[in-house]
C-alpha positions as CSV (number, residue, x, y, z in Angstrom):
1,X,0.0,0.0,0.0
2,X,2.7,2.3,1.0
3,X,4.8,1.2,-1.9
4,X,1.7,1.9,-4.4
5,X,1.5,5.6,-2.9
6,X,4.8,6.5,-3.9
7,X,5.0,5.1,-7.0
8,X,2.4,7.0,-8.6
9,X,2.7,8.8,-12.1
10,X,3.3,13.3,-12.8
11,X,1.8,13.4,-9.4
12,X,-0.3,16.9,-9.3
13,X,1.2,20.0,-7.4
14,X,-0.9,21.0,-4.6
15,X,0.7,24.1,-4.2
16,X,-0.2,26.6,-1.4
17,X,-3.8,24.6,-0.6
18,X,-1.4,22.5,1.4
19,X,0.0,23.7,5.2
20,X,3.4,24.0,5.4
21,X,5.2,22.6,7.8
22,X,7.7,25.4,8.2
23,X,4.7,28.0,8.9
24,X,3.6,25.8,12.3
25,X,5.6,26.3,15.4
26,X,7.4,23.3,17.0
27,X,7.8,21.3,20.5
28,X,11.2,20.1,21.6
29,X,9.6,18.7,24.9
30,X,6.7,16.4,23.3
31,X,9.4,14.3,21.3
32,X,11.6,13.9,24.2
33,X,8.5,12.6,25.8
34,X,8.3,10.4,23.2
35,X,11.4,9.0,22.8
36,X,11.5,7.7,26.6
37,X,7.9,6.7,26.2
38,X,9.1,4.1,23.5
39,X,12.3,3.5,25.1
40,X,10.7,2.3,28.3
41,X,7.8,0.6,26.4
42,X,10.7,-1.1,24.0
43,X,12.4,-2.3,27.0
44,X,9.2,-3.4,28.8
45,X,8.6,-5.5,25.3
46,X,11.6,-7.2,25.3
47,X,11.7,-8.5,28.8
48,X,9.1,-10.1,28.2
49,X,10.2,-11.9,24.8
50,X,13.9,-12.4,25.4
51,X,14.5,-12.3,29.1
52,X,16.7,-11.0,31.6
53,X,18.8,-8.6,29.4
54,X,16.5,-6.3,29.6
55,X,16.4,-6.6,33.2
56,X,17.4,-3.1,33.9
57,X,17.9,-1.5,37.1
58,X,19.2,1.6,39.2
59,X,22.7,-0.6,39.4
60,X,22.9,-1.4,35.9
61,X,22.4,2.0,34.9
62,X,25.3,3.0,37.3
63,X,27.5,0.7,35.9
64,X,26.9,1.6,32.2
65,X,27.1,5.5,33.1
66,X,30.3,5.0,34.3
67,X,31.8,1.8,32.6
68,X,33.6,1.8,29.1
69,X,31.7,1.7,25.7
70,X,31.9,-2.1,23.9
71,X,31.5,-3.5,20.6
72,X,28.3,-6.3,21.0
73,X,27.8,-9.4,19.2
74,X,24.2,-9.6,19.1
75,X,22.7,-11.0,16.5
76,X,23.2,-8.8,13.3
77,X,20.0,-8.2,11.9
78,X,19.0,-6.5,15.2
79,X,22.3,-4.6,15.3
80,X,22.7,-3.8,11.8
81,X,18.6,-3.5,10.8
82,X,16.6,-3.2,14.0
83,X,18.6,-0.6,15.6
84,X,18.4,1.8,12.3
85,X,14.8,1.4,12.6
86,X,14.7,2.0,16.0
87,X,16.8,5.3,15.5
88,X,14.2,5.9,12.7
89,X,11.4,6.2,15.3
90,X,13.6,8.6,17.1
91,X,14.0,10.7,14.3
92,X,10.3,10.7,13.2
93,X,9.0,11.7,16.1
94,X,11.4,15.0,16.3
95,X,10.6,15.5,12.7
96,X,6.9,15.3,13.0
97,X,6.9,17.3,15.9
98,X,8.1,19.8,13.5
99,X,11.9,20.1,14.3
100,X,14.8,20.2,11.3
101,X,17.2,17.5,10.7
102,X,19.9,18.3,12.5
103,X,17.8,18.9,15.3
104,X,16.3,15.2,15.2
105,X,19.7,13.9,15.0
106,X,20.5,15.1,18.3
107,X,17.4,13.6,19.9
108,X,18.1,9.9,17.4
109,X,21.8,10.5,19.0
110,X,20.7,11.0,22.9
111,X,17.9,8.4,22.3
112,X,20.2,6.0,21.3
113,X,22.6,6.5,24.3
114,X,19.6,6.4,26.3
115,X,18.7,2.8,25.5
116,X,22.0,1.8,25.1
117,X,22.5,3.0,29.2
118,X,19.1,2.3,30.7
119,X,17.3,-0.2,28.1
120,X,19.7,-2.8,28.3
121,X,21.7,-4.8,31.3
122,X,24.7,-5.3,29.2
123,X,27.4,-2.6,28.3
124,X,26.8,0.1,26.0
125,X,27.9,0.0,22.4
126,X,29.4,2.0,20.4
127,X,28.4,0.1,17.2
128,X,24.9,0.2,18.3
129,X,25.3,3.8,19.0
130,X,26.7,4.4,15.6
131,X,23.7,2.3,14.1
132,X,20.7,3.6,16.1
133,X,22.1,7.2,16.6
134,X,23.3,8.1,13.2
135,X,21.9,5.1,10.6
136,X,18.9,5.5,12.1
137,X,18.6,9.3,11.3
138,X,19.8,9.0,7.8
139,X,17.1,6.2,7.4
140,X,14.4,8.4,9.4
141,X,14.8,11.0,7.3
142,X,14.4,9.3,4.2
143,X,11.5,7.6,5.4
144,X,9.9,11.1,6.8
145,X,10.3,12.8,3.4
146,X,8.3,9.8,1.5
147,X,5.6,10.5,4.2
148,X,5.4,14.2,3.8
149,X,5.5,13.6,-0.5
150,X,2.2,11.1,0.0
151,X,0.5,13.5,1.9
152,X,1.4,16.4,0.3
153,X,1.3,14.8,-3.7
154,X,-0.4,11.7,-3.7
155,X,-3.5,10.2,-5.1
156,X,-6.4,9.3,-3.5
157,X,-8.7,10.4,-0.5
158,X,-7.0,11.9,2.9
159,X,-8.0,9.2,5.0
160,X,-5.8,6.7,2.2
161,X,-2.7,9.8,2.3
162,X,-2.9,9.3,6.2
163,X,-2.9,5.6,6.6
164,X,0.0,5.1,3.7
165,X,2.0,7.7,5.6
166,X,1.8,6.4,8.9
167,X,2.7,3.3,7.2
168,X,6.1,4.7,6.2
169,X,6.8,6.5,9.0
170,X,5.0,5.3,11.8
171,X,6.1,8.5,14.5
172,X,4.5,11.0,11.2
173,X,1.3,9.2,11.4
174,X,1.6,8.9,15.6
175,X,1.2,12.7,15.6
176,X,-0.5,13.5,13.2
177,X,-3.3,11.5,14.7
178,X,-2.4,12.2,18.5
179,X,-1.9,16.0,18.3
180,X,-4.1,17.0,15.3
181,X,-4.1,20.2,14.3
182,X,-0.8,21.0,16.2
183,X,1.2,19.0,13.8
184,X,-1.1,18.5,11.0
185,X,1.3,20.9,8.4
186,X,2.9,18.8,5.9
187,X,6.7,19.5,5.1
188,X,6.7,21.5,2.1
189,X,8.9,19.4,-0.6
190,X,9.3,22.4,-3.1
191,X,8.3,20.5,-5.6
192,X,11.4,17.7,-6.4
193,X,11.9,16.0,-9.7
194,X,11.8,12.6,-8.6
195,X,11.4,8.9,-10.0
196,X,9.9,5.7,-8.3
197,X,9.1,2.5,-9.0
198,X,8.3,-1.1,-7.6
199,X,9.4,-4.6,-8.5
200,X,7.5,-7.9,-8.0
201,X,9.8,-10.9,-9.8
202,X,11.8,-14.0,-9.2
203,X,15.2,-14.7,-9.5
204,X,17.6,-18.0,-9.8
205,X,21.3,-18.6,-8.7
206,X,23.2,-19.0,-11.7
207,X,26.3,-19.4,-9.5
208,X,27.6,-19.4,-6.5
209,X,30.7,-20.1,-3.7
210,X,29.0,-20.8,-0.5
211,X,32.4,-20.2,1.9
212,X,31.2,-21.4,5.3
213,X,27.4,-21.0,5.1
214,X,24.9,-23.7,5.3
215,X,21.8,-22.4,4.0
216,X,20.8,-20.9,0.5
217,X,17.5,-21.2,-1.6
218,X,18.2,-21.2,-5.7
219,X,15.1,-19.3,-6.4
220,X,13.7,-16.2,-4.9
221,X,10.6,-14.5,-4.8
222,X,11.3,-10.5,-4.8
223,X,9.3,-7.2,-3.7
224,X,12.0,-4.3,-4.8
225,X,11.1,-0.3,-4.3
226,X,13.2,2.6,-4.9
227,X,13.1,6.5,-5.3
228,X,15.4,8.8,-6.2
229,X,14.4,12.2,-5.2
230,X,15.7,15.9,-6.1
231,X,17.1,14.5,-9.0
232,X,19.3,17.9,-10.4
233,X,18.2,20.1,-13.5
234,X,15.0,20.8,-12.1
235,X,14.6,25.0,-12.8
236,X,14.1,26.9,-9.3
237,X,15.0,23.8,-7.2
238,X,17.5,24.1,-4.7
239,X,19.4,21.9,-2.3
240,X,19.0,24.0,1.4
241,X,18.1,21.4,3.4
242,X,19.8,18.1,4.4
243,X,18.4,15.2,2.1
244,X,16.9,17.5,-0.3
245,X,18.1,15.0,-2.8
246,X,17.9,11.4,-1.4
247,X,17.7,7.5,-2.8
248,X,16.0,4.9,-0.8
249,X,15.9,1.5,-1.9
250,X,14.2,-1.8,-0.2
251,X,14.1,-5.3,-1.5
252,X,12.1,-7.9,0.4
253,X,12.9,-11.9,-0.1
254,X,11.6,-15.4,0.5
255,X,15.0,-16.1,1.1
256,X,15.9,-14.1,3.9
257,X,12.9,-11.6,4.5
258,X,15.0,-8.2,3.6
259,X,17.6,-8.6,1.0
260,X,18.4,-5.2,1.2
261,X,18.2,-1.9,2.4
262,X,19.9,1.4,1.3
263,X,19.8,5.0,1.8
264,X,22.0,7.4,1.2
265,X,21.5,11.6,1.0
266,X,22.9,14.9,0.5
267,X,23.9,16.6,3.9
268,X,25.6,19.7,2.9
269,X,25.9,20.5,-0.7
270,X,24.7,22.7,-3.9
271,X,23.6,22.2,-7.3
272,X,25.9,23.3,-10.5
273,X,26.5,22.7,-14.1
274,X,28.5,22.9,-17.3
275,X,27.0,24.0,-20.7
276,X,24.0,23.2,-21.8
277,X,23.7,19.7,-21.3
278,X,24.9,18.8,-18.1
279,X,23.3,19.7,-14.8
280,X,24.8,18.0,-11.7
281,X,25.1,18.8,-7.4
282,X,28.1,17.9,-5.5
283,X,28.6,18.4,-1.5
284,X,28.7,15.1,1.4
285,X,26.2,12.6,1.3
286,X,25.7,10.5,4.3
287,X,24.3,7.0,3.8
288,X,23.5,3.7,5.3
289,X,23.3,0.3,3.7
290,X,22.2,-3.2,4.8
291,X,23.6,-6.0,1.8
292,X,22.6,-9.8,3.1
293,X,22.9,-12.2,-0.2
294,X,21.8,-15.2,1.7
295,X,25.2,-16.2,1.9
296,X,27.3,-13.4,3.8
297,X,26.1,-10.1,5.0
298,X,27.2,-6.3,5.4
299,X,25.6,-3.0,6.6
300,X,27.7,0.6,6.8
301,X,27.3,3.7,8.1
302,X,29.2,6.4,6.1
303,X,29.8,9.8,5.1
304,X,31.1,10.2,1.5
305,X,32.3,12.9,-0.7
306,X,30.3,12.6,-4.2
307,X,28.3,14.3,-7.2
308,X,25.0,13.2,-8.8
309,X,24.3,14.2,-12.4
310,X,22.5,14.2,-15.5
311,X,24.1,14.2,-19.2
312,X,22.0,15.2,-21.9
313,X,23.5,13.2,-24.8
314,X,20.8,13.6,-27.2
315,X,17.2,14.4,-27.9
316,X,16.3,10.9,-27.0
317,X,19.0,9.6,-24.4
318,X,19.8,10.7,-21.1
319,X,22.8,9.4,-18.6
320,X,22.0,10.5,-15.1
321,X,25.0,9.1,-12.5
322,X,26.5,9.2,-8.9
323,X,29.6,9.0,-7.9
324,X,30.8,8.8,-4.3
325,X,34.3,7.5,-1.5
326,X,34.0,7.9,2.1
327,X,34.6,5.7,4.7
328,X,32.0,5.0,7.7
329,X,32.0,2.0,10.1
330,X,30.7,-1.2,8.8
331,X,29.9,-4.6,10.3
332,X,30.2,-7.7,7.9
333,X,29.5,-11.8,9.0
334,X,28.5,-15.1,7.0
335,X,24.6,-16.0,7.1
336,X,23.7,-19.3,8.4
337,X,27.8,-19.8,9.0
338,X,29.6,-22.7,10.7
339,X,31.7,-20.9,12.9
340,X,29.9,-18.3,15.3
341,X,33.5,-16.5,15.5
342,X,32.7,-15.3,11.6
343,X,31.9,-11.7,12.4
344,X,34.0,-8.3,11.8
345,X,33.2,-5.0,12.6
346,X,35.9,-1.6,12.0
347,X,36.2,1.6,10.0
348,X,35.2,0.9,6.3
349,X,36.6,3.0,3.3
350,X,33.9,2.5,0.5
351,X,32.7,3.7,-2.9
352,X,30.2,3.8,-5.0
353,X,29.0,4.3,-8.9
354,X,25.3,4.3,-10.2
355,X,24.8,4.9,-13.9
356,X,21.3,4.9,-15.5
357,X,21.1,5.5,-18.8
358,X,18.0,6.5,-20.3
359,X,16.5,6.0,-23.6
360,X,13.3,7.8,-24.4
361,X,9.9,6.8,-22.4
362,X,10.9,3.1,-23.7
363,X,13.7,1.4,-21.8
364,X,16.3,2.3,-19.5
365,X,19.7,0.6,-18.1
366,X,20.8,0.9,-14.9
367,X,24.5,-0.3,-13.2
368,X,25.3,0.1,-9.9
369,X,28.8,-0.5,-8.1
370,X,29.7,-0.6,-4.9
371,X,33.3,-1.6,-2.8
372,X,32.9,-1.6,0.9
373,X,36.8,-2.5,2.6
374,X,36.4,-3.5,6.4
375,X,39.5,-2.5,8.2
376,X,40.3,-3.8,11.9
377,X,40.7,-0.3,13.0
378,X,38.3,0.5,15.9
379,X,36.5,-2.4,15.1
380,X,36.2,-6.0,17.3
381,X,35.5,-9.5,16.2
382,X,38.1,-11.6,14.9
383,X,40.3,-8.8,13.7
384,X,40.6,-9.6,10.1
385,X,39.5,-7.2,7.3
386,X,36.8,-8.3,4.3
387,X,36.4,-6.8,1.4
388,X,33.1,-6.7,-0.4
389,X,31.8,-5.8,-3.8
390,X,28.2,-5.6,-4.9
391,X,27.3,-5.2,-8.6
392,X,23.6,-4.6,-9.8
393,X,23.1,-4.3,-13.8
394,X,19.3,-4.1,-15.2
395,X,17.7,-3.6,-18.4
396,X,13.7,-2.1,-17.9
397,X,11.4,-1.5,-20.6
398,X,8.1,-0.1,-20.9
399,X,5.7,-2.3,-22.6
400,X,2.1,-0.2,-21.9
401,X,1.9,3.5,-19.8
402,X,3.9,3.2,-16.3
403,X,3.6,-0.7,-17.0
404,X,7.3,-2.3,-17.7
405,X,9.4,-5.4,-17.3
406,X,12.9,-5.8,-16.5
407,X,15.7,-8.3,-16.6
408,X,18.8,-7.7,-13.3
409,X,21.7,-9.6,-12.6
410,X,23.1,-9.5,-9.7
411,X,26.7,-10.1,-8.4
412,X,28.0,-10.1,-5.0
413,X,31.3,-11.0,-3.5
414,X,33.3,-11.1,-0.3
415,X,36.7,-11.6,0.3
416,X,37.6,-12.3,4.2
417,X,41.2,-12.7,5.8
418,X,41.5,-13.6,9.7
419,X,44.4,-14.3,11.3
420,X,42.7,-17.3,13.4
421,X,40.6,-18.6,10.6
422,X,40.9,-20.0,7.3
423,X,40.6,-17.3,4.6
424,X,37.1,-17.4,3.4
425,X,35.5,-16.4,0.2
426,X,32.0,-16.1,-1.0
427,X,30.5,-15.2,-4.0
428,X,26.4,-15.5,-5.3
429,X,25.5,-14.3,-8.8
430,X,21.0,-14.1,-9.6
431,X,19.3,-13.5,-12.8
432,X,16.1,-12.1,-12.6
433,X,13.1,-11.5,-14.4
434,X,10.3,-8.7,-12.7
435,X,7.1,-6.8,-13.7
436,X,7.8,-3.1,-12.9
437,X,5.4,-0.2,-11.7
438,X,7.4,3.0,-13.0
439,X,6.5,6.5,-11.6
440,X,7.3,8.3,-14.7
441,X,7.1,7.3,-17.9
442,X,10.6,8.8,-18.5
443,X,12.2,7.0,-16.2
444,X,13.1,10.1,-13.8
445,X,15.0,12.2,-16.8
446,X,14.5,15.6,-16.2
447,X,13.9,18.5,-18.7
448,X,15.5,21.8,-18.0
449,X,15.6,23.2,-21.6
């Protein structure tokens, strides 16, 4: 449902009919209340389910005020996905109460810290921290713009804006429908050139080197959904605001439930060009990524120097592109492994290209790249390094209106050197074959001229 609100086609401008969400004053005590609210109720939630680790008391919180800051082995999916998503509540809630990013980042960061003091028995994290306090903001935020766009652009009646909204961001939807009026203005987008679309396919192994895990399926059924939004040429659009140009991209499996999750945005930055053709922005983007091929697994947290463009090569074809390096702190581990010693967390330089090239409202071809290298610096585990590499190469075509089908292979490899294990590598290639729902016709090209 939420999906299908986003991915609708030349979505109409509501203009000034529309509250903005800059014209409405803001609470800084009501999210704060918020945050502990969910904190406490989190914690009282997981007692019950998993026990005395989130048997917290006045001597527990002691100890974790004043002892040091660890790296966890928890399981990884809730270090590495749940924690996001909990720091994505965090965010929501400052954000809907109608405070600005950087703003909500400080209440994600303190939140985190918070649980990671007073919701848990064990020592804090610092990979946790990292993951709730900053992931979890970059993925808020993303998730809090895709809210505001459905209720500010999308089809359909208000009670259907509301519930798909609330659906993406669940703290948006949790004010809008506790506080009324108070926080009913809508973030005003300022009108972004932007392209969705969602996926429904299957795909097949055509090959793969297992390394140390146990468990793989051949053949997958996929959900996939992605935006890109403030894409650059757009006249009299600028980027003021952190994540005023943004990608978000999901992809559910019956393999492993999320296959992946990635978000990455522009923090500080500003739009330029050369000639006529080319219009492009350039500044640091802050990202986070969750990779898990059935076979090995990898989520980072990273800030990255980069541009985003689009090339005007002709009347009919269009190259739009990304490039970015940073480095952020990653945490990589084999899925259904042999040895529960296979994990590695540290600093990760990383990089990565996306190239779509656009032909016409008929077909477009997208690549993306991406090299994550996890160092043992500040990290904990079995103090090797990993490299991995992710490759993602797809041919769409429109067969009738925003109606298309697509072929995507996809590569994935990891290279792992420990010094008290066996080097291990693992690679998977898929082939897949998908009916797409495109957003625009023109598969996101924009038209400056």
């Amino acid at each position: 449902m939420a999906c299908a609100a986003l991915a609708q086609q030349e979505l109409p401008d509501l203009g000034s009919s529309v509250p903005q969400a800059e014209a409405r004053g803001k609470s800084y005590a009501i999210p704060a209340a918020e945050i502990v609210g969910f904190d406490v109720l989190l914690n009282r939630f997981d007692r019950q389910v998993y026990g005395k680790e989130y048997s917290v008391s006045t001597r527990t919180v002691r100890r974790n005020l004043h002892g040091p800051w660890v790296v966890d082995n928890d399981p990884f999916k809730v270090n590495q996905f749940l924690h996001p998503y909990q720091g994505s509540m965090y965010h929501g809630f400052a954000r809907s109460a109608g405070l600005g990013f950087w703003e909500s980042l400080g209440y994600t960061f303190v939140g985190s810290a918070l649980w990671e003091i007073a919701g848990e028995n064990t020592p804090p994290a610092r990979n946790d921290q990292i993951a709730s306090g900053i992931a979890g903001s970059f993925l808020g935020e993303a998730l809090f713009r895709m809210a505001s766009l459905v209720l500010e652009k999308g089809y359909g009646s208000s009670l259907w804006r509301e519930v798909s909204a609330a659906a993406i961001s669940p703290p948006t939807g949790f004010n809008r429908l506790a506080f009324g009026e108070r926080f009913s203005a809508i973030l005003e987008s300022r009108n972004p050139a932007y392209y969705s679309r969602v996926q429904v396919g299957s795909s097949f192994t055509t090959h793969q080197q297992a390394g140390n895990s146990t468990e793989s399926e051949s053949n997958e059924l996929l959900v996939d959904y992605s935006m890109d939004y403030g894409l650059p040429g757009k006249p009299g659009y600028h980027y003021d605001r952190p994540f005023d140009y943004f990608t978000f991209q999901i992809t559910a499996s019956s393999a492993n439930a999320v296959e992946s999750l990635s978000t990455r945005g522009l923090l500080f930055g500003t739009d330029y060009e050369v000639g006529k053709n080319y219009r492009g922005i350039w500044g640091l983007y802050g990202s986070y990524d969750y990779i898990a091929p059935q076979i090995f697994r990898v989520s980072s947290t990273a800030l990255s120097l980069g541009t985003t463009g689009q090339l005007t090569l002709s009347d009919s074809i269009v190259a739009q592109g990304t490039i970015l390096a940073g480095v952020g702190y990653a945490g990589v581990g084999t899925l259904h492994g042999t040895q529960k010693t296979d994990y590695h967390y540290g600093v990760a330089p990383q990089a990565l290209l996306a190239l779509r090239l656009i032909f016409g409202d008929r077909a477009s071809l997208d690549l993306t790249a991406r090299d994550f290298f996890i160092s043992n610096v500040a990290g904990a585990g079995t103090g090797g390094h990993d490299n991995i590499a992710r490759a993602d190469l797809s041919l769409t075509v429109r067969v009738l209106r925003e109606h298309a089908i697509a072929v995507k292979y996809l590569w994935s490899r990891r290279e792992a050197t420990y010094p008290n294990l066996n080097d291990l590598g693992q690679t998977q290639g898929t082939l897949g074959l998908y009916y797409v729902y495109l957003g625009d016709k023109r598969f996101g090209a924009v038209d400056w001229r």
